[in-house]
N, C-alpha and C positions, 0 to 999 in steps of 0.2 A: 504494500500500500504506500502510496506517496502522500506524504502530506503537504498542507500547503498554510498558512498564516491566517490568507486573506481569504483563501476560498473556504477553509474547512472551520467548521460548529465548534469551536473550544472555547470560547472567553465566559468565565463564572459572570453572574452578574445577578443583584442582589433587587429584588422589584420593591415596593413599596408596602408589603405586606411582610418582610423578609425571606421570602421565598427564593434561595438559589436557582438557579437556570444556566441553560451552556446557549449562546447564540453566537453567529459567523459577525465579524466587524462590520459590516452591511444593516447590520439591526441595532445600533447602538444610540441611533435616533430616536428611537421609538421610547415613547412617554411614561412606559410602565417600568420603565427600569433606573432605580436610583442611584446607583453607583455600582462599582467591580467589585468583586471579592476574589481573594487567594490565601491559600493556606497558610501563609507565611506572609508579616508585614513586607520582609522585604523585596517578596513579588510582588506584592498587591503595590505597593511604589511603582515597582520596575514597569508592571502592567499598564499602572494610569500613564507612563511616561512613554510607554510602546506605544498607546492608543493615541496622545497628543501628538505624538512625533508619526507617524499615518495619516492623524489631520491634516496635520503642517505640512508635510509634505504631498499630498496628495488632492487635499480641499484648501489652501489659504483663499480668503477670502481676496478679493484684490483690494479694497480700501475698507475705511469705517461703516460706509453707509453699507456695504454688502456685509459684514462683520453683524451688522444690528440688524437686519433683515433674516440672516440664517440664526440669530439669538432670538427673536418674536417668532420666525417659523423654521421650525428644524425641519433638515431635508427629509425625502422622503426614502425608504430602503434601495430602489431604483436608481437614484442619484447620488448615493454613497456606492455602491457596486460599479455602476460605470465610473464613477472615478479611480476604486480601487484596481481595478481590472487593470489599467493601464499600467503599475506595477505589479502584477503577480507575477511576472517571472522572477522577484528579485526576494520573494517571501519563500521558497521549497525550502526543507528540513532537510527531506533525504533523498533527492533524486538525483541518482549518481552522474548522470548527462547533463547536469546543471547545476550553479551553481548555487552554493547551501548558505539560508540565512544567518549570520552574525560568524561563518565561518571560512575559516583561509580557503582562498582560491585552489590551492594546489599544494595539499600538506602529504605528501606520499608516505612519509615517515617522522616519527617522533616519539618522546616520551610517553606511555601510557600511564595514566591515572585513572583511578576508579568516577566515577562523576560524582561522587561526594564532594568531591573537590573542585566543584564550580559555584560551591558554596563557598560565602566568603567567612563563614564563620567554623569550617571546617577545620581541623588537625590537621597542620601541615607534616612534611617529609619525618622533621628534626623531631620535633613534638612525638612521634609514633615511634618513631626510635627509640626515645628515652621513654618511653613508657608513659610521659604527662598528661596524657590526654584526659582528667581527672573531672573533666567537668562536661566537653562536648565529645563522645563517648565516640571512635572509628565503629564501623558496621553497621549504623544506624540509618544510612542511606545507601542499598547498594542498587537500587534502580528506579528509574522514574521514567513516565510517561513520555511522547515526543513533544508534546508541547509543555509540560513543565520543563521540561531540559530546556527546551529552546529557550523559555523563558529566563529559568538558572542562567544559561548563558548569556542573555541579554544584561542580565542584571550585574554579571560577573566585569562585562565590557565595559558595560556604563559610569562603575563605583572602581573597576580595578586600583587594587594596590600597589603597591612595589612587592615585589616577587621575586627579588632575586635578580642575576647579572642580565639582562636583554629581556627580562620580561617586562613589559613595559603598562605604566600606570597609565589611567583614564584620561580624558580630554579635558577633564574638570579637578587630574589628580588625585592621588589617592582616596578614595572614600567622602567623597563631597557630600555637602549637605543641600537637598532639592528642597524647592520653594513651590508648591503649587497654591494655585488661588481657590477658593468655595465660596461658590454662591451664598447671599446673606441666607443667615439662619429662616426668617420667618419671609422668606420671598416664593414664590408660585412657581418659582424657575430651579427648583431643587433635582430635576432628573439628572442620571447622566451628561447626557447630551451638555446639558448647560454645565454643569463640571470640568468637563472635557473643552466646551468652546471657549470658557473665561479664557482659558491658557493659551489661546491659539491667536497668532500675530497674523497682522493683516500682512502682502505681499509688500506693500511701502517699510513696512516695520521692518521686513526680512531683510530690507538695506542695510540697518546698523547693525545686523549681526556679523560677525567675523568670517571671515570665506570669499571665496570669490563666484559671485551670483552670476556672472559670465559665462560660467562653464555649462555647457548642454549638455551633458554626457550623464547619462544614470549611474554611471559608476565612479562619477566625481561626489556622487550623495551616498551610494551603499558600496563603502569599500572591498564588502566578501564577492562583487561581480568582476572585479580585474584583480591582477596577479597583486601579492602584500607588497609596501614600500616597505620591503626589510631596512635594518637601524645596524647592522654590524657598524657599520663606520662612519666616524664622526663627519659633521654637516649633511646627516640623509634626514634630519626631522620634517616631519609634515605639518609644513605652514599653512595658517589661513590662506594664503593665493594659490594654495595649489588643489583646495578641494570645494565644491560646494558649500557654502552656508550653513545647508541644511543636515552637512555630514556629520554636525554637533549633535543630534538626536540622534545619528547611525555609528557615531566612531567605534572603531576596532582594534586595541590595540594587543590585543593576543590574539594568537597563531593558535588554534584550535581547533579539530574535526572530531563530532561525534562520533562514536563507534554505534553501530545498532546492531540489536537480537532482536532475529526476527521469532516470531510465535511463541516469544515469551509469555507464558502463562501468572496469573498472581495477581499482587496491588502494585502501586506505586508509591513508593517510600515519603513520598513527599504530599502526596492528595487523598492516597488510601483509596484511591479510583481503580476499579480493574482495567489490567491492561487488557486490550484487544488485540493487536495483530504484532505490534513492534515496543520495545522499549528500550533504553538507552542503559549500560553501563558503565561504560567506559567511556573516556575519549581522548583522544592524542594531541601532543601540545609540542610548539616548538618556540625557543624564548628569540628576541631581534623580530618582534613584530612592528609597525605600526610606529614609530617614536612621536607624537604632537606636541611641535613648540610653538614659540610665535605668543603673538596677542592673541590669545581666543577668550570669548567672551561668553562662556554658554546660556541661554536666554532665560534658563529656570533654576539658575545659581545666585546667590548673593558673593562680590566679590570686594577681596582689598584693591584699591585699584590708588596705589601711593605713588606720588611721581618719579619719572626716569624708573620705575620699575614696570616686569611684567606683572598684570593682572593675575592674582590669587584668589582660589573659587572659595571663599568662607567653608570649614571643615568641622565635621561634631570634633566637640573636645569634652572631656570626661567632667561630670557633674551635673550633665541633664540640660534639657533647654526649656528654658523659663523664659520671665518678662523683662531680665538684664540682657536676652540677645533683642529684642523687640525692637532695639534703636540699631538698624543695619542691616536686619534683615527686612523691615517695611518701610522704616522712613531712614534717609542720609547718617549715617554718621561722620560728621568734619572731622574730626579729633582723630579716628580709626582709616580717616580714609574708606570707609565701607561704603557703599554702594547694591540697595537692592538688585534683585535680579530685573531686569529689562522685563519680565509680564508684570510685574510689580510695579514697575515704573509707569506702564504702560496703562495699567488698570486705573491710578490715582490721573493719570495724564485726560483720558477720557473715557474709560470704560464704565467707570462707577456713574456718570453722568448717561450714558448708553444707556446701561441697564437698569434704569430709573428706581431705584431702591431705594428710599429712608432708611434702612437696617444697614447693618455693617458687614462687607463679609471678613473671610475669616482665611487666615495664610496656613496652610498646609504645609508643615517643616519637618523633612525626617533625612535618616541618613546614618552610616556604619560611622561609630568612635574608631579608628583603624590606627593601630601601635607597628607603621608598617605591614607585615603580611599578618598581623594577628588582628584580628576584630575583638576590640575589649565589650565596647558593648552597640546595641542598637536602640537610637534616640527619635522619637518623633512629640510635636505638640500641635495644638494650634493656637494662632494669635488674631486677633486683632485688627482688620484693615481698615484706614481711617480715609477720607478723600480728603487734605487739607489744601486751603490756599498758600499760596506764594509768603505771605504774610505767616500765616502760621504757621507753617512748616520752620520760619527761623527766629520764630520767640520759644516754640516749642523746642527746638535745637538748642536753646540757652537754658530752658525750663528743663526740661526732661533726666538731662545729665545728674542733675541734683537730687531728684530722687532715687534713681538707681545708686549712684555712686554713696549715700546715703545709708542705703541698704546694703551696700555692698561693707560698708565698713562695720555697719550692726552684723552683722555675720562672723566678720573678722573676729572683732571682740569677744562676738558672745564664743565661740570654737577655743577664742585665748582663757578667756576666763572661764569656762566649764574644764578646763585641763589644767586649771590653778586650784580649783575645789574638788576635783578628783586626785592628785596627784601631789605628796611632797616635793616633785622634782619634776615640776612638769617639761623644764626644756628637756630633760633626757627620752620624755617619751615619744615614740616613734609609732606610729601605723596609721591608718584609715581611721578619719570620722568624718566621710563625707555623708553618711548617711543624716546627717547635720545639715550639710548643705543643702539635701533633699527635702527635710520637713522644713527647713525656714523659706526657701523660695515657693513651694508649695502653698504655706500657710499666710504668706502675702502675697499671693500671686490675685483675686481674685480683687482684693484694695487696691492693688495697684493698677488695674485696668479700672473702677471704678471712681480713684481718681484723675485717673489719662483722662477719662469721657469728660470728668465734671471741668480739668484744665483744659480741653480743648474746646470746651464751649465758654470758659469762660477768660481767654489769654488776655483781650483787651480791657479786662479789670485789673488792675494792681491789687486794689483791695482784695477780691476772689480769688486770688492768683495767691496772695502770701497766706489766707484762709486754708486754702488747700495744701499749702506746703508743710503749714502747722499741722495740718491734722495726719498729715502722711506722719511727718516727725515723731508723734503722741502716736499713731498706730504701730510703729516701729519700734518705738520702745515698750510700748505695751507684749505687744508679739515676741520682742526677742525675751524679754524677760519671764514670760510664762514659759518658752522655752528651755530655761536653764531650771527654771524651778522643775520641771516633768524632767529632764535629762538628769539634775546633779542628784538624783538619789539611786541613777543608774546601777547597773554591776557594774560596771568602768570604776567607782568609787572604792578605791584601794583599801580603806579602812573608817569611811564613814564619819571622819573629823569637823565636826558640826561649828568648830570656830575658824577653821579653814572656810569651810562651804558658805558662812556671814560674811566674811572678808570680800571672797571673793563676788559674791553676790553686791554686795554695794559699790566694791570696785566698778563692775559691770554698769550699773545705776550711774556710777558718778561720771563714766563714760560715756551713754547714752542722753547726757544732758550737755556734756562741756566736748566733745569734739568738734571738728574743725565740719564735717557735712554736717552734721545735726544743727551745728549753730547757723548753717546758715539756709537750713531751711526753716528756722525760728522768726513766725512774724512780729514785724517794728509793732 
């Protein structure tokens, strides 16, 4: 059996009753279905960014007013198939006369690995050698379905790590953090369809993405349809001018070919689906794929973009994502140099205006913590989208900083002085308490978008303005201080020294009054 992407019934999708369903990409319009589902976050990511990058490439709208036209009337199943059709030969899995989606043109020979290992949060080589594998356990995937691989694989392409000498990391670098947009909460336009079109750039927009929009060639977009630009040697990187635009949703920087059994009987290690005719094991890998340098700027990344340097895709980092990343990944950060993702920018430019909503929508942020080739852990939230003016985007830029960096430093303290009331010696002690950091961003997370809302309706009061800064201040120190009282009777407390744990308690107090952010979010 050959399968194919575009023509064949596999995409999970979740209708408005929560009832699963399998429909071909051709039905993704249709109004009963709410979003995708996959067994694992980090498909059901890779998935929604498969299906926007199909849009994009296959349906971009050509300006704004055709953008709001296909957002009032989603197309019909007819007019998604004639467009997809036009690329299906660049979607095959396994058909040996053609060439295979997301993988090398012409890989005769390589490295075998089990396909466990197209998971990025697999046991590498080293790890199963020494026995470590103590937590993500080797054998627990030894086969999956053809389009979960396919998918595996997609997802492996798009977040790759560093791997090793010539295995080469993703277009966005190791392990990026993706930014998608969702329609507001209580809006009428909650289906798929409008999920998937928020995200998707008009053909003007497709200008300021990185690439070179000159090139006709289908295989300047899907790299697995001509031979790999291998990277052995130095100046063979693959710059913006030498591929499509659009090759940022298709890049490919590993050298990979599925292996298939055919009439494998069973489930699928990864869906628990029975397999039916074919399913994947193995697959063979050869390192000097693909090398992408240059300015690239991918459209669904938040980046540092500092000068005289190359642009840097914003990366999970260990601690979780809360409302201290909120400044950079939706509105500018000056200070960081940070820069939303371009649909981000795009949505506040004129889409929120488009799609005539009073409600807010909301950024969809997830993405592998990646310690190099090891995945520490997998982060997603959502935030917040605000439409602001020109004006208040740069009082809020003055306002904003102070209440995070505010709370950034109640953090600091209260983590010092909970290991001054636990500990006679506290600088000797060494290990993990971020599970600290976890309940304090969590347990203001919900005040502090409450008062983002009340500061962003109220910037051209001074009065309202230092009103609210007070009260964030008194919420902060009300919060950090219930915190230590619930932590310092912890088991962490070595021997329960009740005039240690005063001490340090009012220490804590006398800090949340006289620091340097507290005081100066204290109004005249």
């Amino acid at each position: 059996m050959i399968y194919n992407l575009i023509s064949d019934q596999w995409i999970t999708v979740r209708d408005f009753n929560g009832r699963l369903n399998k429909i071909k990409p051709q039905q993704l319009a249709d109004a009963q279905w709410e979003t995708l589902d996959a067994p694992r976050a980090d498909l059901k990511g890779a998935l929604f960014q498969f299906m926007i990058g199909l849009l994009q490439t296959t349906f971009a709208p050509e300006d704004r007013e055709e953008w709001e036209e296909l957002w009032d009337t989603p197309p019909a199943e007819e007019e998604l198939a004639e467009a997809f059709k036009r690329y299906h030969h660049a979607f095959f899995l396994n058909d040996k006369t053609k060439p295979a989606f997301m993988q090398d043109f012409d890989l005769p020979e390589g490295e075998q690995k089990p396909v466990s290992a197209l998971l990025l949060e697999a046991p590498g080589e080293k790890t199963l050698k020494d026995n470590q594998d103590h937590f993500i356990k080797r054998g627990m995937v030894k086969r999956m379905s053809p389009y979960w691989a396919a998918l595996s694989l997609f997802t492996l392409q798009i977040n790759a790590p560093s791997g090793g000498a010539g295995h080469r990391v993703g277009i966005r670098g190791g392990g990026p953090m993706t930014t998608l947009l969702i329609p507001p909460l209580k809006s009428d336009t909650r289906t798929l369809w409008h999920r998937l079109w928020l995200n998707i750039l008009t053909k003007e927009e497709l200008l300021l993405m990185s690439g070179n929009p000159d090139l006709p060639d289908d295989k300047a977009v899907f790299p697995w349809l001509a031979e790999t630009r291998t990277s052995e040697k130095k100046g063979s990187e693959l710059l913006p001018e030498h591929t499509h635009p659009l090759q940022m949703y298709w890049a490919m920087p590993r050298r990979i070919r599925l292996q298939w059994d055919e009439g494998q009987k069973g489930a699928c290690d990864i869906s628990g689906e029975e397999l039916a005719q074919c399913s994947v094991t193995h697959f063979i890998t050869k390192n000097y794929g693909a090398n992408y340098g240059g300015y690239w700027i991918h459209p669904l990344s938040a980046y540092d973009v500092a000068p005289d340097k190359i642009p840097n895709s914003v990366k999970a980092q260990p601690g979780g994502l809360y409302y201290r990343h909120w400044m950079g990944l939706v509105m500018e950060d000056t200070k960081k140099y940070r820069q939303p993702a371009l649909i981000v920018r795009s949505y506040k430019e004129w889409r929120a205006e488009s799609i005539d909503s009073t409600d807010e929508a909301q950024l969809w942020v997830f993405g592998f913590d990646m310690d190099n080739m090891k995945a520490r852990c997998w982060y997603e939230s959502t935030m917040p989208v605000f439409s602001l003016s020109d004006e208040q985007i740069s009082e809020l830029g003055y306002q904003l900083p102070r209440l995070i960096d505010a709370a950034t430093d109640s953090l600091k303290i209260l983590k010092k002085h909970l290991k001054d009331a636990w500990f006679k010696r506290p600088k000797d002690i060494k290990g993990d308490i971020s599970f600290i950091d976890h309940s304090f961003w969590e347990q203001t997370e919900i005040d502090f978008y409450q008062q983002l809302r009340q500061l962003i309706k109220s910037l051209d009061d001074d009065k309202a303005v230092k009103t609210i800064l007070a009260q964030w201040r008194q919420m902060l120190q009300t919060k950090t201080t219930s915190l230590f009282d619930d932590y310092v009777l912890s088991t962490l407390n070595e021997d329960g020294d009740m005039k240690r744990i005063i001490k340090a308690r009012k220490n804590l107090q006398k800090w949340l009054n006289t620091s340097k952010p507290m005081k100066e979010l204290k109004a005249a």
